[in-house]
DSSP file (Angstrom, degrees, kcal/mol; ACC not computed):
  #  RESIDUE AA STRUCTURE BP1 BP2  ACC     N-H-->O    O-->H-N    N-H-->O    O-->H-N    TCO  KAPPA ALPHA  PHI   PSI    X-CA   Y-CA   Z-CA
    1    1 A X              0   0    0      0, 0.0     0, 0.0     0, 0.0     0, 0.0   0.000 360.0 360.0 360.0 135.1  -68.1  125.4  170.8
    2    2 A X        -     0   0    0      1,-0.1     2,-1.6    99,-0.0     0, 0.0  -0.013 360.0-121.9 -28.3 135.4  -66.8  128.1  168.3
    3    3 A X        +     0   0    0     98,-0.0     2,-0.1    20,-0.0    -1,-0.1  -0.682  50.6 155.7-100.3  88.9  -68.8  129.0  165.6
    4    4 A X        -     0   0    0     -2,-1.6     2,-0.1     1,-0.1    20,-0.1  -0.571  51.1 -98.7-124.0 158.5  -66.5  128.2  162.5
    5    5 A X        -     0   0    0     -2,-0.1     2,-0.5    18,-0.1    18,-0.2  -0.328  49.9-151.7 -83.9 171.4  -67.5  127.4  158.7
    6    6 A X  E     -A   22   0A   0     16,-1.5     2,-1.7    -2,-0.1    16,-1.2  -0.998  24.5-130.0-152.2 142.5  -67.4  123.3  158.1
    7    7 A X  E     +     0   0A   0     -2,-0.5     3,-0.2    14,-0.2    14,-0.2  -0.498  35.5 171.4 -84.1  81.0  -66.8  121.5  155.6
    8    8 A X  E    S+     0   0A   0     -2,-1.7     2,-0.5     1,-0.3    13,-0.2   0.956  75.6  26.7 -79.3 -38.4  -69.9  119.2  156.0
    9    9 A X  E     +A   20   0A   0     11,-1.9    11,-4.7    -3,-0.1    -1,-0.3  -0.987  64.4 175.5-118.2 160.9  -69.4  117.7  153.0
   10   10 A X  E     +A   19   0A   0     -2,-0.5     9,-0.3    -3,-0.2     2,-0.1  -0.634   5.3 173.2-131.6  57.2  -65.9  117.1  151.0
   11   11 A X  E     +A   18   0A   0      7,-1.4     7,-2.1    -2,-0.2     2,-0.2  -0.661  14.1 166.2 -68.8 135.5  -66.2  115.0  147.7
   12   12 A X        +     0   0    0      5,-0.3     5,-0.1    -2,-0.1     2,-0.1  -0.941   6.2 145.1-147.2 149.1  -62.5  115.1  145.9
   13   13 A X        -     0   0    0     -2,-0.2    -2,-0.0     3,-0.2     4,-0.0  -0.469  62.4  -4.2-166.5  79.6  -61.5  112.9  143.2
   14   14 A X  S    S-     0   0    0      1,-0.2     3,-0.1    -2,-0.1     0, 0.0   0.915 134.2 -43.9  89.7  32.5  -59.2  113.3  139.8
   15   15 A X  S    S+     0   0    0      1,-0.1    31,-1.7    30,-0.1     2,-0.3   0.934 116.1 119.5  42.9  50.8  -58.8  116.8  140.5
   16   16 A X  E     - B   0  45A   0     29,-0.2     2,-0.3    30,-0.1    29,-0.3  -0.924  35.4-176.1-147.7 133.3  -62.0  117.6  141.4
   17   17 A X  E     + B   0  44A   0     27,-2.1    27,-2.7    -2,-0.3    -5,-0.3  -0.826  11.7 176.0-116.0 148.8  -63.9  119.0  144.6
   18   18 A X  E     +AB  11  43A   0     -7,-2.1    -7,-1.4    -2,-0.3     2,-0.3  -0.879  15.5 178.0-127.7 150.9  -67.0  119.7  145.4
   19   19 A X  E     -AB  10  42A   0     23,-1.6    23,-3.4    -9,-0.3     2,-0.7  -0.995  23.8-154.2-172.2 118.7  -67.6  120.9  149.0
   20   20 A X  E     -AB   9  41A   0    -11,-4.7   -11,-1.9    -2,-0.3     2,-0.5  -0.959  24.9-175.9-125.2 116.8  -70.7  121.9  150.7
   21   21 A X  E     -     0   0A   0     19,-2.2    19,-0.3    -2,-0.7   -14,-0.2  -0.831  19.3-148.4-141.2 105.7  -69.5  124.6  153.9
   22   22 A X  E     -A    6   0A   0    -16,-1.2   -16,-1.5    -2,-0.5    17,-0.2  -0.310  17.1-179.0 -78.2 136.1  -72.0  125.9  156.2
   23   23 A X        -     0   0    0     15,-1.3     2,-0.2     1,-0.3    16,-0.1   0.181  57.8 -16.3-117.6   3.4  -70.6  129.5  157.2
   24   24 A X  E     -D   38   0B   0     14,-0.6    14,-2.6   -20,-0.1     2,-0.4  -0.870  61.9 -98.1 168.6 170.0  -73.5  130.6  159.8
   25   25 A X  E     -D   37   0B   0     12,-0.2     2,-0.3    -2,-0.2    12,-0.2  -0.928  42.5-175.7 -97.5 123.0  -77.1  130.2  161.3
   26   26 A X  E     -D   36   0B   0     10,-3.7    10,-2.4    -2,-0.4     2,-0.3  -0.739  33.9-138.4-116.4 172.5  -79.7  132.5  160.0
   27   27 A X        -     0   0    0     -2,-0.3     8,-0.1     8,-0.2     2,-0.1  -0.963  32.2-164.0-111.5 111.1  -83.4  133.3  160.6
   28   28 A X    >   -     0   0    0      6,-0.5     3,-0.5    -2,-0.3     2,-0.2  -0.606  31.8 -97.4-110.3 168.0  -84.6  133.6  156.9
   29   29 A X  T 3  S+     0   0    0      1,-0.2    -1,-0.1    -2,-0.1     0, 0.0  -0.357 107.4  29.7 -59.7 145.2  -88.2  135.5  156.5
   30   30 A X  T 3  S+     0   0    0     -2,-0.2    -1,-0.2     1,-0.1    -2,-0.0   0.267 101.4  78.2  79.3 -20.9  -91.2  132.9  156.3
   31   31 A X    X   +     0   0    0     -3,-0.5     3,-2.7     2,-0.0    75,-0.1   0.223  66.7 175.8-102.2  24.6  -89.6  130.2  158.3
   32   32 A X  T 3  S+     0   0    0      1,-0.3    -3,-0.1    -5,-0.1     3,-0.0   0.076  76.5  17.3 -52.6 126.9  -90.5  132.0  161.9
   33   33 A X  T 3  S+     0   0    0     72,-0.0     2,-0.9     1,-0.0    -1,-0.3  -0.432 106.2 104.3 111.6 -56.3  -89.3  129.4  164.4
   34   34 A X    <   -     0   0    0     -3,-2.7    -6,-0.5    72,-0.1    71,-0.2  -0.582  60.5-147.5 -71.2  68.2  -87.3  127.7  162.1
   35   35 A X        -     0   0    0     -2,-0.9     2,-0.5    69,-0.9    23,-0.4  -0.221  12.7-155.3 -63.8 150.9  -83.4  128.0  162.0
   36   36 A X  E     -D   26   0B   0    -10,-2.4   -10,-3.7    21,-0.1     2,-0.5  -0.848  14.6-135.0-118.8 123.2  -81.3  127.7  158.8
   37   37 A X  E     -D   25   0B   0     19,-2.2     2,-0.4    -2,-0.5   -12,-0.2  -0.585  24.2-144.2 -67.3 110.1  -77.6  126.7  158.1
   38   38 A X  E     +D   24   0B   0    -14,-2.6   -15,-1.3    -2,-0.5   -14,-0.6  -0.711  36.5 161.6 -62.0 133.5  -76.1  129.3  155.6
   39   39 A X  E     - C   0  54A   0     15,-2.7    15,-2.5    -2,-0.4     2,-0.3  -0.968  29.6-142.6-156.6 176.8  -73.9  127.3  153.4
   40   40 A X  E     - C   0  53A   0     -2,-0.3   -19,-2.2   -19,-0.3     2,-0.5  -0.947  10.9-137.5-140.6 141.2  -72.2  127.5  150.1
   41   41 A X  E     -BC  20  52A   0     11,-1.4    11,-1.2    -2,-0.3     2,-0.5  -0.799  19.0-166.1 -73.8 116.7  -71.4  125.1  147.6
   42   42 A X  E     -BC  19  51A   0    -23,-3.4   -23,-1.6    -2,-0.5     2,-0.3  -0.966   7.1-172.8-128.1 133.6  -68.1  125.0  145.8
   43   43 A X  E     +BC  18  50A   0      7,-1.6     7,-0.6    -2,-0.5     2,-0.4  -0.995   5.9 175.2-125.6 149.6  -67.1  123.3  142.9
   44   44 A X  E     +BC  17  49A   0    -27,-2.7   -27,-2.1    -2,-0.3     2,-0.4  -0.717  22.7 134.2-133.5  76.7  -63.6  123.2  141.8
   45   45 A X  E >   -BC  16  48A   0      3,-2.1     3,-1.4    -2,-0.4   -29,-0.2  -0.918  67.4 -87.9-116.1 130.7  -62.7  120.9  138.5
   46   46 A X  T 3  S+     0   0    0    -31,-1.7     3,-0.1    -2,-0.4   -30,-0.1   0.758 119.6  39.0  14.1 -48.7  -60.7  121.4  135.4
   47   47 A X  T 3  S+     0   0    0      1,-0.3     2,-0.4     0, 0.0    -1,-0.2   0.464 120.8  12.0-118.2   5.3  -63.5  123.0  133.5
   48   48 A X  E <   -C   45   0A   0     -3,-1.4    -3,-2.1     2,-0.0     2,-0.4  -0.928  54.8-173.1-174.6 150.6  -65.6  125.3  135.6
   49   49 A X  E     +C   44   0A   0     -2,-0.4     2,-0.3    -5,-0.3    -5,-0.2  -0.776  33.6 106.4-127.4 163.5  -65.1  126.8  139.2
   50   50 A X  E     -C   43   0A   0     -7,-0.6    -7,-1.6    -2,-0.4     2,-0.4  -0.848  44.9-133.1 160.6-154.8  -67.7  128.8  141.2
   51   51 A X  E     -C   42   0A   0     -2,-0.3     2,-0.3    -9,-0.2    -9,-0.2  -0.964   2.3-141.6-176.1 158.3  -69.8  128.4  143.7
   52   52 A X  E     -C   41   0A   0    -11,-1.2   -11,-1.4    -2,-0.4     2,-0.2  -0.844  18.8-122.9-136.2 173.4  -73.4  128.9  144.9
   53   53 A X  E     +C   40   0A   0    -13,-0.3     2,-0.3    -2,-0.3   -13,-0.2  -0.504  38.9 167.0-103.0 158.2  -75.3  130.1  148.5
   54   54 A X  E     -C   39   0A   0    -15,-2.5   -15,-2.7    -2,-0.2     2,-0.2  -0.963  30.0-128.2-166.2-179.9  -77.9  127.8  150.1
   55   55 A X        -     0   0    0     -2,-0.3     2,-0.2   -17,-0.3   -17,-0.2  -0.578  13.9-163.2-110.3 176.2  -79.7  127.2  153.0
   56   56 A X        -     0   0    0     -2,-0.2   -19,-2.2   -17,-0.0     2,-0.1  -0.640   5.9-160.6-162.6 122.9  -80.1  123.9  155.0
   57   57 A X     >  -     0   0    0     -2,-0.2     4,-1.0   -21,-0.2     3,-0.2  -0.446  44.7 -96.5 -91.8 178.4  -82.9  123.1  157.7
   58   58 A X  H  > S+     0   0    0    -23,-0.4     4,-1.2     1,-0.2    -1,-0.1   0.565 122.8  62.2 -42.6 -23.2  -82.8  120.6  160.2
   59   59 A X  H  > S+     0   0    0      2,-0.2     4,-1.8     1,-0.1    -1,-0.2   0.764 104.3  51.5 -94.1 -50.3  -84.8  118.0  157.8
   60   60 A X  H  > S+     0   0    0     -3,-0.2     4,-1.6     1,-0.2    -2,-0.2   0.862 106.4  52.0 -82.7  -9.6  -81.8  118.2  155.2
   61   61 A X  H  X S+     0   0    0     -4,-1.0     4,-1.3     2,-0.2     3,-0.4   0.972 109.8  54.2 -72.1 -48.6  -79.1  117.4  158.0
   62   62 A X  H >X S+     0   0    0     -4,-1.2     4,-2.3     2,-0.3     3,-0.8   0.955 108.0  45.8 -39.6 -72.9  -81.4  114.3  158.8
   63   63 A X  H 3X S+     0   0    0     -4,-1.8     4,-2.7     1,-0.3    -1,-0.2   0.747 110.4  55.7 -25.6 -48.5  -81.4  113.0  155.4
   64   64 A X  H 3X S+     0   0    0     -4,-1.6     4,-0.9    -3,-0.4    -1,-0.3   0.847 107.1  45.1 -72.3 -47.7  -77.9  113.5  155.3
   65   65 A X  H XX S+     0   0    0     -4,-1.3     4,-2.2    -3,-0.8     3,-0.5   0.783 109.8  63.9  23.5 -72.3  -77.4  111.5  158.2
   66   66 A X  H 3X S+     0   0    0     -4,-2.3     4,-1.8     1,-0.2    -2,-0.2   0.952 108.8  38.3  -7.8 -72.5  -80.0  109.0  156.5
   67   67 A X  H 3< S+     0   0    0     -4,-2.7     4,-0.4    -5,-0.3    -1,-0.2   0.846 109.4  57.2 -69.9 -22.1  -77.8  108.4  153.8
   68   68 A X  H <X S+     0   0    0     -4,-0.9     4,-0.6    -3,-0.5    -1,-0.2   0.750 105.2  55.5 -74.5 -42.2  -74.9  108.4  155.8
   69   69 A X  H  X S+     0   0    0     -4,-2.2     4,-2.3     1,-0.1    -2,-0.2   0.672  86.9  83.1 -58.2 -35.8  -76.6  105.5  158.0
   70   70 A X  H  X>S+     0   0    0     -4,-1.8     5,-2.8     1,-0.2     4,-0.8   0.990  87.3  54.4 -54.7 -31.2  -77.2  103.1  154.6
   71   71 A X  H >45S+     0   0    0     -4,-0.4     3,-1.7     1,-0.2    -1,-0.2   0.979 107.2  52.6 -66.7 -49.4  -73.6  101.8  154.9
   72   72 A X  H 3<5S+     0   0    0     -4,-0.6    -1,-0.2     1,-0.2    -2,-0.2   0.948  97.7  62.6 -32.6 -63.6  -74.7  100.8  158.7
   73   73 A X  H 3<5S-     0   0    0     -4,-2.3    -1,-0.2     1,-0.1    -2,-0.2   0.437 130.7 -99.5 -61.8  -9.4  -77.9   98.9  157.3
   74   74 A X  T <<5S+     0   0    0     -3,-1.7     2,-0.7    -4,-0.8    -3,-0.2   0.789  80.7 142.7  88.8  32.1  -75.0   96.6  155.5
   75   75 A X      < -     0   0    0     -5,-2.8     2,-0.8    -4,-0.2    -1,-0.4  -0.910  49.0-124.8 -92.4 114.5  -75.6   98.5  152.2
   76   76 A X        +     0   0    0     -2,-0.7    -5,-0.1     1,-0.2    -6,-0.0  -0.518  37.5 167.2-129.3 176.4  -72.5   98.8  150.6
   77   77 A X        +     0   0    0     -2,-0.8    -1,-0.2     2,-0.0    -6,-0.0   0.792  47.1  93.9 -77.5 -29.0  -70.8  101.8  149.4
   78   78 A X        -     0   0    0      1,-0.1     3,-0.1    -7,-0.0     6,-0.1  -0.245  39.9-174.5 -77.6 145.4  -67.5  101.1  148.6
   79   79 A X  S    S+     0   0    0      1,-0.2     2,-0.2     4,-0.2    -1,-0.1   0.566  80.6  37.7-120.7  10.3  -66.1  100.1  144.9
   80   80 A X  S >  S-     0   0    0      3,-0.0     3,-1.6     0, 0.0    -1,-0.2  -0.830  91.3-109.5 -87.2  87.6  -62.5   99.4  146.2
   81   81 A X  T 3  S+     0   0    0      1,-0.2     0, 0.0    -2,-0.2     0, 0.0   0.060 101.0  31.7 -43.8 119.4  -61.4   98.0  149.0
   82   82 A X  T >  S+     0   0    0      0, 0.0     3,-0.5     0, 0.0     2,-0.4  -0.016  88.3 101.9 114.2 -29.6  -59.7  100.5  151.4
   83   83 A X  T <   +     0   0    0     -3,-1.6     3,-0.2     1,-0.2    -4,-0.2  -0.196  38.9 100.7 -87.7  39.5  -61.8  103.5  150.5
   84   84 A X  T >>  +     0   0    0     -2,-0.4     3,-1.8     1,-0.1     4,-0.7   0.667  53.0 101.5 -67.5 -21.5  -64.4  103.8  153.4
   85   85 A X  H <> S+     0   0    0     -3,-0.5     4,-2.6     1,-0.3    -1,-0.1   0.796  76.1  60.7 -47.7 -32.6  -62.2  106.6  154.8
   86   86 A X  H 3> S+     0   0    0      1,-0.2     4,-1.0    -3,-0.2     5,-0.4   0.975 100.4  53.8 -49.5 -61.6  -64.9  108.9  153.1
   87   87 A X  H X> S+     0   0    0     -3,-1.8     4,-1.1     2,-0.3     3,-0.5   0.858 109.3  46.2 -42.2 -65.7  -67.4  107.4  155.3
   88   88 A X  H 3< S+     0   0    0     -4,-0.7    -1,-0.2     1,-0.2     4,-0.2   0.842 113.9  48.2 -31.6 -50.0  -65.5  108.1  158.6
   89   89 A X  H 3X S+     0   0    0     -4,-2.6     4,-0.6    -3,-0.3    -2,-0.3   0.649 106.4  54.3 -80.2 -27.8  -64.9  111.1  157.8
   90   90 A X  H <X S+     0   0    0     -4,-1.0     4,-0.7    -3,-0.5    -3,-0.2   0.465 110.7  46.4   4.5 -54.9  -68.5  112.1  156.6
   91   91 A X  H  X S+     0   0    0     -4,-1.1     4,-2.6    -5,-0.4     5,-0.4   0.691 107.8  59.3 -89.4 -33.5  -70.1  111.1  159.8
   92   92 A X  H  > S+     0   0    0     -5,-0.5     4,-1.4    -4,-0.2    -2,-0.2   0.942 107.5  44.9 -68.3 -37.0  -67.1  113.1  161.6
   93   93 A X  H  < S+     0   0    0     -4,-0.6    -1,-0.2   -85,-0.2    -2,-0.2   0.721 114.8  52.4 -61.4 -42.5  -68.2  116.7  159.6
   94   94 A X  H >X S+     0   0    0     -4,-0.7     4,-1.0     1,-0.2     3,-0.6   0.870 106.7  50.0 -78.3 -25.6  -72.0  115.9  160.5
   95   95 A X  H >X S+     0   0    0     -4,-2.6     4,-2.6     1,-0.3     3,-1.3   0.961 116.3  41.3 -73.7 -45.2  -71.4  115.4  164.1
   96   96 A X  H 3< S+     0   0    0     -4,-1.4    -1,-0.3    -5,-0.4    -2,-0.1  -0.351 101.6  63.2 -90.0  75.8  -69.6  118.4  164.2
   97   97 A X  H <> S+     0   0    0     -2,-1.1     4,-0.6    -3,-0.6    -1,-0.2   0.055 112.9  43.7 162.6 -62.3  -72.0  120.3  162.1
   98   98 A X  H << S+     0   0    0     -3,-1.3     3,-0.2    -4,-1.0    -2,-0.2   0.994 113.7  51.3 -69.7 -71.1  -74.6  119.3  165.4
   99   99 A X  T  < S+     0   0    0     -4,-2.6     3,-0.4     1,-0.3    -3,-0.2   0.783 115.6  36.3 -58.2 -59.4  -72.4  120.1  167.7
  100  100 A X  T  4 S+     0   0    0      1,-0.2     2,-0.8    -5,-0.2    -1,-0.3   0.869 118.4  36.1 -94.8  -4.6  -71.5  123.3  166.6
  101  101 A X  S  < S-     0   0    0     -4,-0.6     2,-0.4    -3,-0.2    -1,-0.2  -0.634  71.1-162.7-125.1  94.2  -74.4  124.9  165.2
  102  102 A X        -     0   0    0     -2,-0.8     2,-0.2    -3,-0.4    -3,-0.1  -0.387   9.8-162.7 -58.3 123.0  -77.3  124.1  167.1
  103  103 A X        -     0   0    0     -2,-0.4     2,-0.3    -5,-0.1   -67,-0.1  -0.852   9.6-143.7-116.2 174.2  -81.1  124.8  165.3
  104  104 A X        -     0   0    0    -71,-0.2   -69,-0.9    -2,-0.2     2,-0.6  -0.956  12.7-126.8-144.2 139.8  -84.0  125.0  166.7
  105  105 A X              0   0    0     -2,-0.3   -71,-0.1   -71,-0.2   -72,-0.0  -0.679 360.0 360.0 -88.7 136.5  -87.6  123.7  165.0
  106  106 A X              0   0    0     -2,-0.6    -1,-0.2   -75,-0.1   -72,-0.1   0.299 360.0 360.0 -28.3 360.0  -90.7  125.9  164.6
């Protein structure tokens, strides 16, 4: 598969985004073994714009995944009925997220 940025996650709401979009695989110093998802954080709202750089190992995609899972476990998420779409869509960024940028653990 191509190696394109993703929008792994896409919160929008009231005219406001925030959006976390991994843009590459690195090797950072100190982690030797260990590949890292580059990504960036954007926030877009009314009052402030900007954005910041980050990293992400394999351990924060799990989590994310985790959490992603709670709704499974018959927790739920929703406060309106009709808005899971998030949820679909969520799961749909993280798969391809695996798919296209494979890491590899230390």
């Amino acid at each position: 598969m191509a190696e394109e940025s993703i929008d792994l996650i896409r919160l929008e709401g009231g005219g406001n985004t925030v959006i976390l979009r991994i843009t590459g695989k690195e090797t950072r110093q100190g982690l030797t073994g260990t590949d890292v998802l580059a990504g960036e954080f954007h926030v877009d709202t009314p009052f402030v714009r900007g954005s910041l750089r980050t990293g992400l190992l394999p351990e924060d995609l799990r989590q994310w995944q985790q959490a992603l899972d709670m709704p499974d476990a018959g927790h739920d998420v929703a406060w309106r009925e009709g808005t899971d779409t998030w949820f679909d869509d969520a799961y749909r960024r993280l798969d391809l997220t695996w798919e296209t940028w494979s890491l590899k653990e230390g």
